[in-house]
C-alpha positions in Angstrom: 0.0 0.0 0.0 1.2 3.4 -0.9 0.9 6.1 1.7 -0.9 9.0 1.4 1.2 12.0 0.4 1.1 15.5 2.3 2.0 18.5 0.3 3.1 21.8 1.7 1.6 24.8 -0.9 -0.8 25.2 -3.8 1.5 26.4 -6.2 2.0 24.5 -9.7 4.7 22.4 -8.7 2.3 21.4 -6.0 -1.1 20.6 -7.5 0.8 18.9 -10.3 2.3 16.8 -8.0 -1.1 16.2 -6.2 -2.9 15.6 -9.9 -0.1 12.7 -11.1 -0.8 11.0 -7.4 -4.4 11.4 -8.2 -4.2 10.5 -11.6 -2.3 6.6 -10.3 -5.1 6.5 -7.2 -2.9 7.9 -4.7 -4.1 9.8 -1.5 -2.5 13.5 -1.2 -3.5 16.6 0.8 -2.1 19.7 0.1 -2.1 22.8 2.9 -2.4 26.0 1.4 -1.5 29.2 3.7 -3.8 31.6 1.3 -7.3 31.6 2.3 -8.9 30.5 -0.9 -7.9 29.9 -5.1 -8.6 34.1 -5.3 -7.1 35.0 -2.7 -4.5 36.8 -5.0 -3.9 37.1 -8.1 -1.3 34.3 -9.6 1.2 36.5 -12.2 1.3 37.0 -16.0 1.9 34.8 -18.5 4.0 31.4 -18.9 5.9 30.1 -21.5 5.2 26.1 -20.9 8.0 24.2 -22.7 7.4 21.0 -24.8 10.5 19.2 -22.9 9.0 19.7 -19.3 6.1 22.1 -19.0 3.6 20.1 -21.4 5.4 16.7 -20.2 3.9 17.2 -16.6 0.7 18.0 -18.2 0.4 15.2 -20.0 1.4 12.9 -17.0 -1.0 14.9 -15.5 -3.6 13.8 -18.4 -4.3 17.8 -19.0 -2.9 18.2 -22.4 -6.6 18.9 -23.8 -7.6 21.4 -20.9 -4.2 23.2 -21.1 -4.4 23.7 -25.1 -7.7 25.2 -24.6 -6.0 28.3 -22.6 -3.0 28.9 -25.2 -2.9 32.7 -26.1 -2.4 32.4 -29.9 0.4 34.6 -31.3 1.9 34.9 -27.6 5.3 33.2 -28.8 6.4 36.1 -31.1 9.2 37.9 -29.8 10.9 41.1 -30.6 14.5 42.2 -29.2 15.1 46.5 -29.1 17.9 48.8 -28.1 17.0 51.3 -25.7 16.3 53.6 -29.0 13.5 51.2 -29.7 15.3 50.1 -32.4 14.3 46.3 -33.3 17.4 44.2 -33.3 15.7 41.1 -33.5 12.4 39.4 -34.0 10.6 36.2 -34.1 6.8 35.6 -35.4 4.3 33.3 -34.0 3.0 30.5 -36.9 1.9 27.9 -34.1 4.6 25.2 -34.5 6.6 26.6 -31.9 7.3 24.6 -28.4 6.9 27.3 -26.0 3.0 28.4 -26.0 1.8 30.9 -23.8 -1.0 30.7 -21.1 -1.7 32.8 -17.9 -0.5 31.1 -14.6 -4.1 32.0 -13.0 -5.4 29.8 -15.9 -2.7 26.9 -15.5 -3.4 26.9 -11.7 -7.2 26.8 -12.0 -7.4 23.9 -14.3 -5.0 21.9 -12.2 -7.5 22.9 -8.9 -10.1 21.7 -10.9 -8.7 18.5 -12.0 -8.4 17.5 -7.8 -11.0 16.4 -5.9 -12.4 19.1 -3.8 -10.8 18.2 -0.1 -7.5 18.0 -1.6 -6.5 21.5 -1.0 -6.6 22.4 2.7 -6.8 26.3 2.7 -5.8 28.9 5.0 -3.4 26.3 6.7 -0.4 28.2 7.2 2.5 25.9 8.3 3.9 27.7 11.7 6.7 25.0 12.4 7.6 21.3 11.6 9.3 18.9 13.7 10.2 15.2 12.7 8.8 12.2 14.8 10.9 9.7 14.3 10.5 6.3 11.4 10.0 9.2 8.2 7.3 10.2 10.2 6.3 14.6 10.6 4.2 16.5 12.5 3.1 20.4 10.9 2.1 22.9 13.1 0.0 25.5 11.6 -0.9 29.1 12.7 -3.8 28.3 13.8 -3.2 26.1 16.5 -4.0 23.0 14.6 -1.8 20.0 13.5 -0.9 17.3 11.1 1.3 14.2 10.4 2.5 12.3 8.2 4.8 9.7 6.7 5.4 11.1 3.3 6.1 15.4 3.4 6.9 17.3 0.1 7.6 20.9 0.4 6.6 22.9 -2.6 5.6 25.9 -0.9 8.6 28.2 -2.6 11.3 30.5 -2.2 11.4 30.7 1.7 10.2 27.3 2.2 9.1 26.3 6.0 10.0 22.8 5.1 13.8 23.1 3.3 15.6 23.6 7.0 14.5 20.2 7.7 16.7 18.8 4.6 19.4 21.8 4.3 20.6 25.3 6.5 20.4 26.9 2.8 19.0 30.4 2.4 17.9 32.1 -0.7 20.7 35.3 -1.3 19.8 37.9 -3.3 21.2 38.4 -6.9 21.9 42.4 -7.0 18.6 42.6 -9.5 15.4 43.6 -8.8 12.2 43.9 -11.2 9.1 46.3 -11.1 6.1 44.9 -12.1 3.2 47.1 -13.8 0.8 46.7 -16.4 -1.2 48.9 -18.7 -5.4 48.0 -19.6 -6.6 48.3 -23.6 -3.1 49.5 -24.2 -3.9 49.2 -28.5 -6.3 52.3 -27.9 -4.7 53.9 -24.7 -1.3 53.5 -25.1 -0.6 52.6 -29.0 2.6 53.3 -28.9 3.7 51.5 -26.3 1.4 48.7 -27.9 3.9 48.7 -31.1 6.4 48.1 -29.6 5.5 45.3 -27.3 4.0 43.9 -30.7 2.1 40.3 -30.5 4.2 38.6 -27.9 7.3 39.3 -25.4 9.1 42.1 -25.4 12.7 42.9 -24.4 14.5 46.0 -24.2 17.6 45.4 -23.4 21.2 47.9 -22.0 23.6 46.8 -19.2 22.8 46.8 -16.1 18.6 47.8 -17.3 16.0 46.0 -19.5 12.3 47.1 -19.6 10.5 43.4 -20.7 7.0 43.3 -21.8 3.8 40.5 -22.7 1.2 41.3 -24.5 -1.9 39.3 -22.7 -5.1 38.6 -23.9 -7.6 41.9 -23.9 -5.4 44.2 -24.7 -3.1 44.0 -21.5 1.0 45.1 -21.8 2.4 43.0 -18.9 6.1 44.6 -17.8 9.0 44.0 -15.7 11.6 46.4 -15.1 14.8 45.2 -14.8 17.7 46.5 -12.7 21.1 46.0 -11.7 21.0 47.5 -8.2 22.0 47.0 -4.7 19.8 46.1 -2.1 20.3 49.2 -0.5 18.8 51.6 -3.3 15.9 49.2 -3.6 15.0 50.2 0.2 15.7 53.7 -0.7 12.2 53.4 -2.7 8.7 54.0 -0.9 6.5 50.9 -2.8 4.0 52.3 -0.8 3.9 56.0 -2.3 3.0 54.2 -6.2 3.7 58.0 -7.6 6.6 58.6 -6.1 8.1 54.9 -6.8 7.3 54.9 -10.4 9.1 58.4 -11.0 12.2 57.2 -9.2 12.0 54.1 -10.8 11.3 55.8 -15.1 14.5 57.9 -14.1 16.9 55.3 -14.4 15.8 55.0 -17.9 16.3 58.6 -18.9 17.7 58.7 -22.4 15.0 55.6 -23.7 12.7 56.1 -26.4 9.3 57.3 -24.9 7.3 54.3 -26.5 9.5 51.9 -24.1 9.7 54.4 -20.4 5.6 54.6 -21.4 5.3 50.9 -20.1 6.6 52.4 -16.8 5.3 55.9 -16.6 2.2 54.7 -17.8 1.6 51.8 -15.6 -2.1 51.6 -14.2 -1.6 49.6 -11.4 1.4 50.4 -8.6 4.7 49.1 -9.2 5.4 46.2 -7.0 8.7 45.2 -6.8 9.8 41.7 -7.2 13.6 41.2 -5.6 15.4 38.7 -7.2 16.9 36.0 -4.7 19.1 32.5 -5.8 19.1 29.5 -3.5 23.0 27.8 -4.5 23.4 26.7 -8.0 24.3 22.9 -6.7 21.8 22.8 -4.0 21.4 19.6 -3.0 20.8 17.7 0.2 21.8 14.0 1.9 18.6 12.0 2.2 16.3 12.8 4.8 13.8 10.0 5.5 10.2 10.8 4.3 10.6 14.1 3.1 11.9 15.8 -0.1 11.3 19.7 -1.9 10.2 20.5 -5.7 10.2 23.5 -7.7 11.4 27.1 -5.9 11.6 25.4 -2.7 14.4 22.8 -4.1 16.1 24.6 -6.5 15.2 29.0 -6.4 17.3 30.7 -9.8 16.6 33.9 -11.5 13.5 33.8 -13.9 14.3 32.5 -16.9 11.7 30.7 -18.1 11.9 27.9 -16.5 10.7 28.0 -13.0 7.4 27.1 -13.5 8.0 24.4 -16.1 10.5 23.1 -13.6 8.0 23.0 -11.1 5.5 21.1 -12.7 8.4 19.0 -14.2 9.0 17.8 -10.8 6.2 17.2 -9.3 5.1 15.3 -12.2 8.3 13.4 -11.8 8.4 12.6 -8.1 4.5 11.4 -8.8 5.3 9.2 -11.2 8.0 7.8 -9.0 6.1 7.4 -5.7 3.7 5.3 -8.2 6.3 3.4 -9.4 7.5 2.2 -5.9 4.3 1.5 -3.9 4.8 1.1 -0.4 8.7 2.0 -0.3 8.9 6.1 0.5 12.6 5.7 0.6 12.8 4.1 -2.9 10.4 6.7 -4.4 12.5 9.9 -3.3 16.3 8.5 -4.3 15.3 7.8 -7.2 13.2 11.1 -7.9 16.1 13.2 -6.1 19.1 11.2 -8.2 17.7 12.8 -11.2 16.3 16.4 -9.8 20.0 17.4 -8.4 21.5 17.5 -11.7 18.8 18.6 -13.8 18.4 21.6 -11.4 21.9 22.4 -11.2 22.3 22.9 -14.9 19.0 24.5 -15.1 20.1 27.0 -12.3 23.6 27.8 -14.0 21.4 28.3 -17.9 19.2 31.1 -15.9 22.0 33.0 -14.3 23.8 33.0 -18.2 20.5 34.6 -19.5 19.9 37.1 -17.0 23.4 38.0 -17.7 23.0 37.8 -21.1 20.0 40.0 -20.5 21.8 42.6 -17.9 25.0 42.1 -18.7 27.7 44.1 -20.6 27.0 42.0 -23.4 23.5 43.2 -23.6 21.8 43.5 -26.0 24.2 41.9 -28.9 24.8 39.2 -26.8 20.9 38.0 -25.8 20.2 38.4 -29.6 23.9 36.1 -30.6 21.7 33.7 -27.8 18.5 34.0 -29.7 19.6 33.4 -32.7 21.8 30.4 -31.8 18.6 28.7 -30.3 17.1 29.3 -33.4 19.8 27.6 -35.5 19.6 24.4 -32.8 15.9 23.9 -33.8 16.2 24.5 -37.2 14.2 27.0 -37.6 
């Protein structure tokens, strides 16, 4: 007999996991801190890559559901200078292997997929303490508790459940992004619209990058980059959305005004998103009964991948709890002998493209990447 699995957050690393163990009859709860599925909202779009992304979805029999929500013509691309000059540029004809869907979208389907007790909400995990045999208790903020014999933290970043397999803390990077967005930007903001174009958008100049997706409706997605310390980050009042918006367009004084619109514009406050890295070769001895996916394993700089990743391992560490019923042990060495080094290189590929991004190489040496890609494919 297999036993029942207890997952610690709701994210998509998470719920894939939850689906796969759903999908082979497997018991799995999953404790959510947030109070409900709209609690907030879930980020812009994802790129979900045919080698890992859409490979979890299909172990998680949701290829059909998931190619319902792709955003046709998301995958074009365009590459600028800070003139707003286009350096590069790639069209959408719908054979590419990178299709675009909203995370809100991918998260929902998965929720739906589950049967309705699976997802315990508003259970924030307060502590966790091991009994013994592969055996944990969770302690939650609200006085209540839980155990179990199988424990899989997905719940991110500053996971509650990574101390009890490593002392690693995420550091931060020296980059931080500003998120804003601007609403029925083709009639609003039509230049800003034009230069965003049909897909993703990246501006690119060392050390700065102003990167854009179009969504559906009419919605220019952006995320300021910077190459900043920590300490001019809490120089900035978030909470004055005015004040933090000028001081953030003035670091981009010189760019055409179609690209510093996507920040000046912005309809919604910036929030700022600081960029933090758990070790590139993060790893961990085996820890009976307990294991991490996605951010809470294996935190890099966004490049892509993290979500695909995320889902990639749950889906994987699913499948190979399935595949050794009855023996916990079994099921995470094998899932963990193949998440180290696929993590690793997946962590040293994002901090080469933010680099390549942010970098003095930028943006001549993000295109030279592009179009190497490109060349790979064959296309």
């Amino acid at each position: 007999m297999t036993t029942p699995v207890t997952i610690v957050g709701a994210g998509l690393g998470g719920l894939t996991l939850a689906r796969v163990l759903h999908v082979h009859g497997i018991p799995a709860t999953v404790y959510e801190a947030e109070a409900s599925a709209t609690a907030r909202t879930q980020g812009g779009q994802l790129d979900i890559h045919a080698h890992d992304g859409q490979v979890a979805l299909e172990a998680a029999g949701l290829t059909e559901e998931f190619r319902a929500l792709i955003h046709e013509g998301g995958e074009a691309l365009r590459v600028l200078d800070l003139h707003g000059t286009v350096l590069h540029e790639e069209s959408d004809d719908g054979t590419g292997g990178r299709p675009e869907v909203l995370r809100g979208d991918l998260r929902r389907i998965l929720l739906d997929s589950l049967p309705d007790w699976t997802v315990r909400w508003g259970h924030k995990v307060a502590g966790v303490r091991p009994l013994g045999d592969g055996r944990h208790e969770l302690a939650f903020a609200d006085g209540a508790t839980a155990t179990t014999g199988l424990l899989v933290g997905a719940d991110g970043a500053w996971s509650r459940i990574r101390p009890l397999l490593s002392d690693a803390k995420p550091e931060y990077v020296g980059t931080m992004f500003v998120e804003t967005y601007l609403y029925d930007a083709d009639e609003r903001h039509p230049a800003a619209a034009a230069a965003v174009g049909g897909g993703s958008l990246f501006a690119l100049a060392p050390g700065q990058a102003i990167a854009a997706h179009r969504e559906a409706g009419g919605v220019l997605h952006t995320y300021v980059q910077l190459k900043r310390p920590a300490e001019w980050i809490a120089g900035i009042d978030f909470t004055d959305a005015p004040s933090a918006a000028a001081r953030v367009a003035a670091e981009f004084e010189g760019w055409a005004p179609e690209l510093t619109a996507l920040i000046t514009d912005g309809e919604t406050a910036p929030v700022p998103r600081v960029l933090h890295a758990l070790p590139d070769g993060h790893r961990w001895d085996r820890v009976p009964g307990v294991t991490l996916l996605g951010d809470a394993a294996h935190l890099a700089p966004p490049a892509g991948e993290g979500a695909n990743l995320a889902m990639f391992d749950g889906a994987e560490l699913g499948n190979a709890i399935a595949a050794h019923p009855g023996d916990v042990e079994a099921a995470l060495t094998a899932y963990e002998a193949e998440l180290f080094p696929r993590s690793r290189s997946s962590a040293v590929d994002a901090h080469e493209i933010l680099d390549l991004c942010l970098g003095d190489r930028a943006p001549s040496g993000f295109v030279d990447f592009l179009v190497g890609t490109s060349a790979v494919q064959g296309d």
